[in-house]
VOLUM-716867 format. One record per residue: chain; x, y, z of N, C-alpha, C in turn; residue number from 1. Coordinates in steps of 0.2 Angstrom, whole numbers, plus 2048, in hexadecimal, padded with zeros to 3 digits. Atoms other than C-alpha are relative to their C-alpha. Layout:
+-------+-----+-----+-----+------+------+------+-----+-----+-----+-----+
| chain | nxx | nyy | nzz | caxx | cayy | cazz | cxx | cyy | czz |   n |
+-------+-----+-----+-----+------+------+------+-----+-----+-----+-----+
|     A |   X |   Y |   Z |    X |    Y |    Z |   X |   Y |   Z | NUM |
...
+-------+-----+-----+-----+------+------+------+-----+-----+-----+-----+
//
This chain:
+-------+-----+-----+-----+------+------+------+-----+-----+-----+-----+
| chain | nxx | nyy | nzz | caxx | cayy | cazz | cxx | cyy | czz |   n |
+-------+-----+-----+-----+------+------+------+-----+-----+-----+-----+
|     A | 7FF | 806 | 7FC |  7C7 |  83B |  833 | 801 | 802 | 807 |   1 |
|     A | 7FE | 7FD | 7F9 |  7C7 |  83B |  846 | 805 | 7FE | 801 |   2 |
|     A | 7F7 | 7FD | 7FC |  7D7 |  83E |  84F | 7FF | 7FA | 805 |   3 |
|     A | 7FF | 805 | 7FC |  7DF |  82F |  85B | 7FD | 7FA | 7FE |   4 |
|     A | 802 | 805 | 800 |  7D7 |  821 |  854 | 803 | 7F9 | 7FF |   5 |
|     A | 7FF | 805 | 7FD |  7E4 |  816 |  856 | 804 | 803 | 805 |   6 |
|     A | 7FB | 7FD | 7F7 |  7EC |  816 |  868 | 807 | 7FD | 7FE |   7 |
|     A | 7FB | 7FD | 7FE |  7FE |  816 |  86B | 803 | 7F6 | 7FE |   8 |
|     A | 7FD | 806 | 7FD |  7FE |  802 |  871 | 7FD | 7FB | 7F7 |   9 |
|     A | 802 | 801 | 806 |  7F5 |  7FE |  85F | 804 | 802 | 7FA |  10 |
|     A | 7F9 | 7FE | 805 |  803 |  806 |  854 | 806 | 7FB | 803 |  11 |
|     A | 7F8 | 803 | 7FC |  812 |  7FE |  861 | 800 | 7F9 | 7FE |  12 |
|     A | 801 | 805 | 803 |  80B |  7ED |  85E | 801 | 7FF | 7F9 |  13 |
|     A | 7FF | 802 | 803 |  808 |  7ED |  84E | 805 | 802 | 7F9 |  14 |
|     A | 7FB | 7FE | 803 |  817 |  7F6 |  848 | 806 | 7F9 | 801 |  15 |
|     A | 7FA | 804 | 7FF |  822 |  7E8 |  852 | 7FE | 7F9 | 7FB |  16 |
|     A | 801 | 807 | 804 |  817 |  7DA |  849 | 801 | 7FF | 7F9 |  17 |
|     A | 7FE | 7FD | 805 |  81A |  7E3 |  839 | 807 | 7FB | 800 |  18 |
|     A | 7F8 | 802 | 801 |  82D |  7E1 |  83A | 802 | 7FB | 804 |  19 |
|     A | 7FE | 809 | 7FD |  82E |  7D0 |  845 | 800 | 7FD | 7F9 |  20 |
|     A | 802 | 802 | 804 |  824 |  7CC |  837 | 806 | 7FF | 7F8 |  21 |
|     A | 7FB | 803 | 804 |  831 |  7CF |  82A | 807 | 7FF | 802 |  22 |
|     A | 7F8 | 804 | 7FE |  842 |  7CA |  835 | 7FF | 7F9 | 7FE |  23 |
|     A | 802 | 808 | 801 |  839 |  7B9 |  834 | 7FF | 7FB | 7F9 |  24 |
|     A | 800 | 802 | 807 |  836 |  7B9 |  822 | 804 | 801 | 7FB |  25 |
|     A | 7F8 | 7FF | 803 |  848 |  7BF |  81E | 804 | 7FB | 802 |  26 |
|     A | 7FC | 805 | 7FF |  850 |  7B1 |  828 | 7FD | 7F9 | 7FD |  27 |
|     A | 802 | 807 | 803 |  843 |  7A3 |  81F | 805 | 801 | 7F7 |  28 |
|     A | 7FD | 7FF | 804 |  849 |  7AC |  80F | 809 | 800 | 7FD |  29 |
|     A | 7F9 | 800 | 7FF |  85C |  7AC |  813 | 801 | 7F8 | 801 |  30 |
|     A | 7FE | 808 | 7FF |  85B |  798 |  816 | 7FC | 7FB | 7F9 |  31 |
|     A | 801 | 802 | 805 |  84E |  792 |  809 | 7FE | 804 | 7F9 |  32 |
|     A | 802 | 7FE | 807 |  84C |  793 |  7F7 | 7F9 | 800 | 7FB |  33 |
|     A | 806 | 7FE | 801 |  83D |  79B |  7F4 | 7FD | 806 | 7FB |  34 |
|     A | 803 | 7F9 | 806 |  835 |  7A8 |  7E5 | 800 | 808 | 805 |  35 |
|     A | 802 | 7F9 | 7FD |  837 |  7BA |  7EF | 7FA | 800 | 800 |  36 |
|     A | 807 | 800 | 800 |  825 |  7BD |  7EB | 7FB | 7FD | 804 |  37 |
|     A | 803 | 804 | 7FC |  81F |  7AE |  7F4 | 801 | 801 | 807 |  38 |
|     A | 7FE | 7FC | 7F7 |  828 |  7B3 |  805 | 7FD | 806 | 800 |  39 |
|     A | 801 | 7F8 | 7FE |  824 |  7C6 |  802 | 7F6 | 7FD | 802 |  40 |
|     A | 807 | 801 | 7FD |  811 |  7BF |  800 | 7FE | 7FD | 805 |  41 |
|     A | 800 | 802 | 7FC |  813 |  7B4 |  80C | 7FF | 807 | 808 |  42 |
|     A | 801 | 7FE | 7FE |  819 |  7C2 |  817 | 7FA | 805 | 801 |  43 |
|     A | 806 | 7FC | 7FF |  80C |  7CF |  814 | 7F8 | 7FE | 803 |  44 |
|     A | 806 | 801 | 7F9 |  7FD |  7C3 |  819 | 801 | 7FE | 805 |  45 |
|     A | 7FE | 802 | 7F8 |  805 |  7BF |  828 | 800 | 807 | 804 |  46 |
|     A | 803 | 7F8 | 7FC |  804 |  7D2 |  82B | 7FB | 804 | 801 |  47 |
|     A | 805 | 7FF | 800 |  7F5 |  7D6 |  826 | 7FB | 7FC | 806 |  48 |
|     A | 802 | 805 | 7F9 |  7F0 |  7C8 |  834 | 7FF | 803 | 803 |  49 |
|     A | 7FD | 7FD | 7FA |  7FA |  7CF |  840 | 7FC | 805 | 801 |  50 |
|     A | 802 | 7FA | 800 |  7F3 |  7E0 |  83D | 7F8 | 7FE | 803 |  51 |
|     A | 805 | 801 | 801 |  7E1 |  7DB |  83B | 7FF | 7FD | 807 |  52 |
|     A | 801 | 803 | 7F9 |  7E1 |  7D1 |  84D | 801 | 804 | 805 |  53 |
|     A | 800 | 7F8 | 7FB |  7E9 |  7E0 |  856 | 7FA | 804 | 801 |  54 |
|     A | 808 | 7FB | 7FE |  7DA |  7EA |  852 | 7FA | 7FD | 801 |  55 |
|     A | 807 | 803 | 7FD |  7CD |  7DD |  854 | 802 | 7FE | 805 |  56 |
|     A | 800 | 801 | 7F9 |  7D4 |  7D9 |  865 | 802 | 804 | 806 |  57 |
|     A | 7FD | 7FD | 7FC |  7DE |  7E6 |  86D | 7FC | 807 | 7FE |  58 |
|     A | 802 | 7F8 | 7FF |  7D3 |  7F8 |  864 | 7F8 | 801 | 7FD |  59 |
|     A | 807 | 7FF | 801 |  7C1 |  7F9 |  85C | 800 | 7FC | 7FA |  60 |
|     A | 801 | 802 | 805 |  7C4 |  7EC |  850 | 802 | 804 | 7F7 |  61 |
|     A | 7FC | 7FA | 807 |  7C7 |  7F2 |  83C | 7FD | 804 | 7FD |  62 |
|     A | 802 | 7FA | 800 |  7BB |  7FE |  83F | 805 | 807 | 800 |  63 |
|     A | 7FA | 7FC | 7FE |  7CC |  808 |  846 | 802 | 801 | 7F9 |  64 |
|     A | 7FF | 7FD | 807 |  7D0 |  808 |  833 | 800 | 802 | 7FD |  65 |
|     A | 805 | 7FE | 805 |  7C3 |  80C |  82B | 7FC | 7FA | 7FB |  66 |
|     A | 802 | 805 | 803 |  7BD |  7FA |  826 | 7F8 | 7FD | 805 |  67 |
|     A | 807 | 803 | 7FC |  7AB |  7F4 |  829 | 7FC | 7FD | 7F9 |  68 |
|     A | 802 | 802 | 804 |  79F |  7EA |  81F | 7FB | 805 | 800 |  69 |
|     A | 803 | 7FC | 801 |  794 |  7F7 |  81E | 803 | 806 | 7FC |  70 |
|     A | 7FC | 7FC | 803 |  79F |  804 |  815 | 804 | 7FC | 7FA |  71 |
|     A | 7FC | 803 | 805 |  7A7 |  7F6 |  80B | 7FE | 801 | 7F9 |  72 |
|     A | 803 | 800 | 807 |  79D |  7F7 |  7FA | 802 | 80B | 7FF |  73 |
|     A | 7FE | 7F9 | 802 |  7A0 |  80C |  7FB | 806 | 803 | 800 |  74 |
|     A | 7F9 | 800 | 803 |  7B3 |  809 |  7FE | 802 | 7FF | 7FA |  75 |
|     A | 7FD | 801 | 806 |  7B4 |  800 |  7EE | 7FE | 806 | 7FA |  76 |
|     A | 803 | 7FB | 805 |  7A8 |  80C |  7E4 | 806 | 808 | 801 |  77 |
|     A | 7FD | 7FA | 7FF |  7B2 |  81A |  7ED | 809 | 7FF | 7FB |  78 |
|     A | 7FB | 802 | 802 |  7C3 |  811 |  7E8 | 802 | 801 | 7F9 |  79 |
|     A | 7FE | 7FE | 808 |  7BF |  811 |  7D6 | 7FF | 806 | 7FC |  80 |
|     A | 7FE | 7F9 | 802 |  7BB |  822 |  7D5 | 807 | 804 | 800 |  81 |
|     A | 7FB | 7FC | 7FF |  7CB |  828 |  7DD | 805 | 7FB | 7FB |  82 |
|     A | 7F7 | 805 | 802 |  7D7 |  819 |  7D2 | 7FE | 805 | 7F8 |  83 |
|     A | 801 | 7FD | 805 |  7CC |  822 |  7C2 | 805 | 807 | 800 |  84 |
|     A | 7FD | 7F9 | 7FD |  7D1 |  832 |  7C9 | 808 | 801 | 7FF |  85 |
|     A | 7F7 | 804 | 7FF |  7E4 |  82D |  7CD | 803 | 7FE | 7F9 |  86 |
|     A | 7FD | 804 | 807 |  7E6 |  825 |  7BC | 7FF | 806 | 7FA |  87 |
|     A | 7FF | 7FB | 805 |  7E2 |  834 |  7B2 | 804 | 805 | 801 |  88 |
|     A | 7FB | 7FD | 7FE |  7ED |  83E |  7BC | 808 | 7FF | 7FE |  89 |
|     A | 7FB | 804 | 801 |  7FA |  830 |  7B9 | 800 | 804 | 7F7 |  90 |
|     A | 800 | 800 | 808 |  7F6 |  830 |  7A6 | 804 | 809 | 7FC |  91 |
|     A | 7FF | 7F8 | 802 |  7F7 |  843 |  7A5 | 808 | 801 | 803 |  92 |
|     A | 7FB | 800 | 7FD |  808 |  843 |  7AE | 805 | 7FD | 7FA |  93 |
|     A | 7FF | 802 | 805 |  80E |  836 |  7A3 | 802 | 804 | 7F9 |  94 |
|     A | 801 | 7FE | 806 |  80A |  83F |  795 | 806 | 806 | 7FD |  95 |
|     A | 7FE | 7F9 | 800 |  812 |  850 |  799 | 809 | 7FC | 801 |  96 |
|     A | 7F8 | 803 | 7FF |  825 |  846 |  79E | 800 | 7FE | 7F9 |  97 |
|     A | 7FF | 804 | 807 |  824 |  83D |  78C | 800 | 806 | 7FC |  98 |
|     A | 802 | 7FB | 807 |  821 |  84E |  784 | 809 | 803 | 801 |  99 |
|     A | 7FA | 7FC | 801 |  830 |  854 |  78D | 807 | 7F9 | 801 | 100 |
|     A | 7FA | 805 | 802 |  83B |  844 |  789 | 801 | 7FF | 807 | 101 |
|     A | 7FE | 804 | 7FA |  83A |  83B |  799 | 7FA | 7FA | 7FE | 102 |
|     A | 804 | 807 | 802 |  834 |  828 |  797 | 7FD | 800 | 809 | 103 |
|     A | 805 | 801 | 7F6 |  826 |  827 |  7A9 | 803 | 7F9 | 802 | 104 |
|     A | 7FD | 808 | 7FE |  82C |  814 |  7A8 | 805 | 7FE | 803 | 105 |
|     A | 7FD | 7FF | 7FE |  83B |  818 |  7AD | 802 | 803 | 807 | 106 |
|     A | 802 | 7FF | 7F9 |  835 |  81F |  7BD | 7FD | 7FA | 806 | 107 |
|     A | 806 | 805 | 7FB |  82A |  810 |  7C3 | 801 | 7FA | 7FE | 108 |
|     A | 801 | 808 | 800 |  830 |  7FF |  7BD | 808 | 800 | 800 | 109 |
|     A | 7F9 | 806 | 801 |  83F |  7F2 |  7BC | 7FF | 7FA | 7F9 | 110 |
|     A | 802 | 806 | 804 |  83F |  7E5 |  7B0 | 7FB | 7FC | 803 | 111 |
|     A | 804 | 806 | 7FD |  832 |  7D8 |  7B2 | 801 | 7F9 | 7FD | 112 |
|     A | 7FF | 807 | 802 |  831 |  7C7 |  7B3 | 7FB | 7FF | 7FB | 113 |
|     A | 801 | 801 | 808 |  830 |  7BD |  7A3 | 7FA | 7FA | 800 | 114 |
|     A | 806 | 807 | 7FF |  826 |  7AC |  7AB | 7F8 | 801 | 804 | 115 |
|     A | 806 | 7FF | 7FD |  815 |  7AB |  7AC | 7FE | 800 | 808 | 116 |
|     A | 801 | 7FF | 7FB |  815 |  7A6 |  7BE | 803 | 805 | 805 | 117 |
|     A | 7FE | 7FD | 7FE |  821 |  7B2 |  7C3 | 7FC | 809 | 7FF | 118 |
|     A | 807 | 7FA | 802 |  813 |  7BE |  7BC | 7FB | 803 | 803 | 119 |
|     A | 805 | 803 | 7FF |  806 |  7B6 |  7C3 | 801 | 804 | 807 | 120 |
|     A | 7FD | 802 | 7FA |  810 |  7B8 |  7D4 | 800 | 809 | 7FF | 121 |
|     A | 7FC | 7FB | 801 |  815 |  7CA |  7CF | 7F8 | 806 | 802 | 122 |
|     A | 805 | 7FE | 7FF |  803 |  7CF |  7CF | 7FB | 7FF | 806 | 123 |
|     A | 803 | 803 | 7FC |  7FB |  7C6 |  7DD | 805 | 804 | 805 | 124 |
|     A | 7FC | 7FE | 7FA |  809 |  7CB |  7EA | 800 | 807 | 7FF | 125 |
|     A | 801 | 7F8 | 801 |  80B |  7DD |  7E3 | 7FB | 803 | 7FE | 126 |
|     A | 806 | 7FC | 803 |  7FD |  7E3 |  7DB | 7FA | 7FD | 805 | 127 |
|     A | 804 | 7FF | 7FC |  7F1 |  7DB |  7EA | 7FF | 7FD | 806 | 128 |
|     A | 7FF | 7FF | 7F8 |  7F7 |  7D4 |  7FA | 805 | 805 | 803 | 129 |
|     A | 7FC | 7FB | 7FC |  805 |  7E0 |  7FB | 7FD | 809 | 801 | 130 |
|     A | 802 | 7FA | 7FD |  7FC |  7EF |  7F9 | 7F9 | 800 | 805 | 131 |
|     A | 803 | 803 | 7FC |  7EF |  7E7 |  805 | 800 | 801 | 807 | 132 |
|     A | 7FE | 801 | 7F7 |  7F9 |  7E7 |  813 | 805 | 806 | 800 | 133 |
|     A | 7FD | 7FA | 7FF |  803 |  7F7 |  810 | 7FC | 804 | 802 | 134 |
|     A | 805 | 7FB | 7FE |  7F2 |  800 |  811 | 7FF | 7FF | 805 | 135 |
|     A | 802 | 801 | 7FA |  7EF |  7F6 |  821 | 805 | 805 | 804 | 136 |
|     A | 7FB | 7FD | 7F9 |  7FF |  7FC |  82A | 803 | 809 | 7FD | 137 |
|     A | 7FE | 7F8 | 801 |  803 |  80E |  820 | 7F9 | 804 | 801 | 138 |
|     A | 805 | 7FC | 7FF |  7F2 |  815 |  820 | 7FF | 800 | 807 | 139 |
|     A | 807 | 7FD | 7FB |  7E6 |  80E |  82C | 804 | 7FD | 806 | 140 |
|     A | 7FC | 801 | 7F9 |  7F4 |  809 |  83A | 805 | 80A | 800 | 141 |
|     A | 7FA | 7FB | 7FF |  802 |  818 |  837 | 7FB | 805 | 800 | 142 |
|     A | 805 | 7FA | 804 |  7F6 |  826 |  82E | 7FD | 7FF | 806 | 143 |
|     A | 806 | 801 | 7FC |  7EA |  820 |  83C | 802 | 805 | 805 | 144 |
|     A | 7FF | 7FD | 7FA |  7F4 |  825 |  849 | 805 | 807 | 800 | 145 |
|     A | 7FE | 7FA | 803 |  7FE |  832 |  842 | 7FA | 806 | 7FF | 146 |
|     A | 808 | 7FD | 800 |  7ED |  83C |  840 | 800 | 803 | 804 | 147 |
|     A | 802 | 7FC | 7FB |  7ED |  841 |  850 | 801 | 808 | 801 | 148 |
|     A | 7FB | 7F9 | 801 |  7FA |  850 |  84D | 7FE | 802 | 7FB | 149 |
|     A | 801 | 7FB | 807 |  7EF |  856 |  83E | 802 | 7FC | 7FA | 150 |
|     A | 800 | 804 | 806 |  7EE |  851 |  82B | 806 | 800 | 7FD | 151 |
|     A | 7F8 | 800 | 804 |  800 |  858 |  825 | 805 | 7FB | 804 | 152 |
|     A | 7FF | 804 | 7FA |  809 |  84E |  833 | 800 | 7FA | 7FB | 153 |
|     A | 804 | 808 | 802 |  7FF |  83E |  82F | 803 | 7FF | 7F7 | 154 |
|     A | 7FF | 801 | 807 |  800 |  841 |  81D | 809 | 800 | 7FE | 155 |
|     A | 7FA | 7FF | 802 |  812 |  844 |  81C | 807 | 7F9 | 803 | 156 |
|     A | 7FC | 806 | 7FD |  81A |  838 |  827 | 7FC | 7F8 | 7FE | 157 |
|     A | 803 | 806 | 803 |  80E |  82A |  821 | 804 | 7FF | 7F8 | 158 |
|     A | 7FF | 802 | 806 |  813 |  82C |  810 | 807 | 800 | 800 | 159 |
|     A | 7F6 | 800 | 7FF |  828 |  830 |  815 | 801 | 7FA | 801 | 160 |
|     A | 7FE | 809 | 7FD |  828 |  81E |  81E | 7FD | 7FB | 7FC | 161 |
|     A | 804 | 805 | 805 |  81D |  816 |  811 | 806 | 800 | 7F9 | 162 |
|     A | 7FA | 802 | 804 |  82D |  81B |  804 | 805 | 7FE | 802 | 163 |
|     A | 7FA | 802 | 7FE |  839 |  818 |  80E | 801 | 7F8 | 801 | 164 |
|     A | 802 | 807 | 800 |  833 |  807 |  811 | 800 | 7FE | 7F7 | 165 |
|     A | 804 | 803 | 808 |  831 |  804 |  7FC | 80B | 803 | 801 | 166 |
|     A | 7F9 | 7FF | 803 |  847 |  803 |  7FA | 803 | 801 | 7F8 | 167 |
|     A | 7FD | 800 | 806 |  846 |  803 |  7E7 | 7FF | 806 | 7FE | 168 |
|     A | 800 | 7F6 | 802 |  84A |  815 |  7E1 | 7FC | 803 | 7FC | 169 |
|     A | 802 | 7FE | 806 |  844 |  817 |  7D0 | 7F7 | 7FE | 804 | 170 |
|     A | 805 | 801 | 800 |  832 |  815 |  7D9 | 7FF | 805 | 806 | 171 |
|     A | 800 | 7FB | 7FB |  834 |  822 |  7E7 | 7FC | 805 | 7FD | 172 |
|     A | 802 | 7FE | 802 |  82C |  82E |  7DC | 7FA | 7FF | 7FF | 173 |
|     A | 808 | 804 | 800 |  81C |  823 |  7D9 | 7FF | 800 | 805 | 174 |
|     A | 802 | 803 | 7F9 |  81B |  81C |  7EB | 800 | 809 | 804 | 175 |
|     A | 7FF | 7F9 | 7FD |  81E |  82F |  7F1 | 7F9 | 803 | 7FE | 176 |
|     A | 806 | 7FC | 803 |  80E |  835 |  7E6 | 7FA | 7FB | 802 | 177 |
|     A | 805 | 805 | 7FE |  804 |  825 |  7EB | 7FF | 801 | 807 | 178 |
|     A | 802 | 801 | 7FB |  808 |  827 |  7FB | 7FA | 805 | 802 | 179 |
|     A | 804 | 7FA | 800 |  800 |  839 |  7FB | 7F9 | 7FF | 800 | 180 |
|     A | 807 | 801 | 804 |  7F1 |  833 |  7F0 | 7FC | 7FD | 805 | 181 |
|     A | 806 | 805 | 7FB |  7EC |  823 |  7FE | 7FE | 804 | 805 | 182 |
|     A | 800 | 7FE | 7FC |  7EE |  82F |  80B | 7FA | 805 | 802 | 183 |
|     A | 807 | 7FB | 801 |  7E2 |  83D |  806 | 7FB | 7FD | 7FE | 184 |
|     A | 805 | 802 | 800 |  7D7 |  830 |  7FF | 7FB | 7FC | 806 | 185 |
|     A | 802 | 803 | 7F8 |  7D7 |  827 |  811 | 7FC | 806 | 805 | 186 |
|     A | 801 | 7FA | 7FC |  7D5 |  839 |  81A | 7F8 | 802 | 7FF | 187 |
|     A | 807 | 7FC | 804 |  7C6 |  83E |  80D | 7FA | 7FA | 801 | 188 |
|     A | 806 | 806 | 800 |  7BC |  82B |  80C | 7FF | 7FF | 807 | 189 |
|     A | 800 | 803 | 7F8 |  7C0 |  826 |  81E | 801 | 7F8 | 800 | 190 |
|     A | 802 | 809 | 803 |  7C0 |  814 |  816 | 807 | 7FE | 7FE | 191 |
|     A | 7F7 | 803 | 803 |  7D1 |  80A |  816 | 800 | 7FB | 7F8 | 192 |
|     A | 802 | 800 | 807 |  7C7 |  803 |  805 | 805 | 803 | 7FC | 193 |
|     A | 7FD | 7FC | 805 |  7CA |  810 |  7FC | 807 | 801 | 7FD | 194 |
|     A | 7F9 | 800 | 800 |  7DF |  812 |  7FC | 801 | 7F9 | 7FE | 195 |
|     A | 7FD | 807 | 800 |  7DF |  7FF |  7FC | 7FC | 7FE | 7F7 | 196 |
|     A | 800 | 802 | 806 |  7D7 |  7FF |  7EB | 800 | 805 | 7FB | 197 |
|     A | 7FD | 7FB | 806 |  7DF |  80F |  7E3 | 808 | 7FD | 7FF | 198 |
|     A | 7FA | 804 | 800 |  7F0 |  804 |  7E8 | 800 | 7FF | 7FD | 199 |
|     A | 801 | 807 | 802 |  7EA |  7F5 |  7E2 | 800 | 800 | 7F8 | 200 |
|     A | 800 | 7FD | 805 |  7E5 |  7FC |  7D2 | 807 | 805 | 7FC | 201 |
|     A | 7FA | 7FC | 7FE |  7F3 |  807 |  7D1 | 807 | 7F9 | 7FF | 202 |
|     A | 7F9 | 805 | 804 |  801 |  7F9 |  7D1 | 7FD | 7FC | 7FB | 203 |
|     A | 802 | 805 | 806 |  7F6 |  7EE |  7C5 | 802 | 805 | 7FB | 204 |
|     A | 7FF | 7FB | 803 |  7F7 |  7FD |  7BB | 808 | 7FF | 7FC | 205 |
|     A | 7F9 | 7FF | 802 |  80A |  7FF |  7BD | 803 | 7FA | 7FE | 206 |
|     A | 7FE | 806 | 802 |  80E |  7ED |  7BB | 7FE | 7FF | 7F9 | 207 |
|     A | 801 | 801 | 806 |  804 |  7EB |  7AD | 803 | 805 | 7F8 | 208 |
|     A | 7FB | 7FA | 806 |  80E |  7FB |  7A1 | 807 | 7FC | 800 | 209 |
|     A | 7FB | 800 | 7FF |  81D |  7F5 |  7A9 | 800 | 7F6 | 7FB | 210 |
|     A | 800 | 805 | 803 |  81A |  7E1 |  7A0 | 7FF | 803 | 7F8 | 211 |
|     A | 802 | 800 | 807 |  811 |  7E9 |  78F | 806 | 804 | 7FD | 212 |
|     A | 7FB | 7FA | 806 |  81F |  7F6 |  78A | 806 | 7FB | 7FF | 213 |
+-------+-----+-----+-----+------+------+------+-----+-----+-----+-----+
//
């Protein structure tokens, strides 16, 4: 991946947009009674905006992060090789914890909700606007500009701030191995595709074990 590709004043914006973005949607949620979910989605495409305008106005557009309509149809085919990939990985992991009397489920989930629209909700804001716009701002904004200083750097501090931003514990471990995985896949494809739909797939994934067990 080339080095600098986002500048300096393209991170600073859309890091303050980021978290303007969620003060705003903490004090709406602090006064009205609203579904979590519906805020968090709420929030998330109001950052994906934000982001998305930044670069089509202030840096070469969402070419800067790897998004073009020409590369779109080989992000996706790219994507599902690496969720294939990733998911065997997963499985074979799994598999090895269970032998040694560790439940995997107890690393990566909470209870789920029990109403269908809270389901509904569960999966559409988690499973694919929110890792939509995590890709946007931990890859192809943070990783972007992190990059400059070399792939371990990039790789490491992208994926440190990307758990630490994820507060619930028992997911640190997934979210630390994901971050890895978007990271290298971003690095290898050049295509912010790719990581957006080893996520995307990847919490359907997780959402769907953590409802059926």
């Amino acid at each position: 991946m080339a080095t600098a590709r986002i500048e300096l004043k393209t991170l600073l914006l859309s890091v303050l947009s980021v978290f303007s973005i969620e003060i705003f949607a903490a004090s709406i949620a602090a006064h009205v009674a609203v579904n979590g979910l519906v805020i968090t989605g709420g929030t998330r495409l109001l950052q994906i905006a934000a982001i998305s305008a930044i670069l089509i106005y202030g840096d070469s557009g969402l070419v800067a992060i790897g998004l073009s309509k020409t590369t779109a149809f080989r992000g996706l085919q790219r994507g599902l090789y690496w969720s294939i990939g990733f998911g065997l990985v997963a499985l074979g992991t799994g598999l090895i914890l269970l032998i040694l009397g560790i439940n995997p489920l107890t690393l990566i989930g909470s209870a789920p909700p029990t109403q269908p629209f809270k389901i509904f909700l569960l999966f559409l804001v988690g499973g694919l606007i929110g890792p939509v716009a995590e890709e946007f701002f931990f890859r192809g904004i943070l990783y972007g500009y992190f990059r400059r200083w070399g792939l371990l750097p990039a790789l490491l501090l992208s994926t440190l701030l990307f758990v630490l931003m994820h507060p619930v514990k028992p997911f640190a471990l997934t979210q630390t191995a994901g971050g890895i995985v978007f990271a290298l896949a971003y690095e290898r494809e050049r295509n912010l595709l790719v990581p957006i739909i080893i996520h995307v797939l990847g919490n359907g994934a997780i959402f769907t074990l953590i409802l059926l067990v």
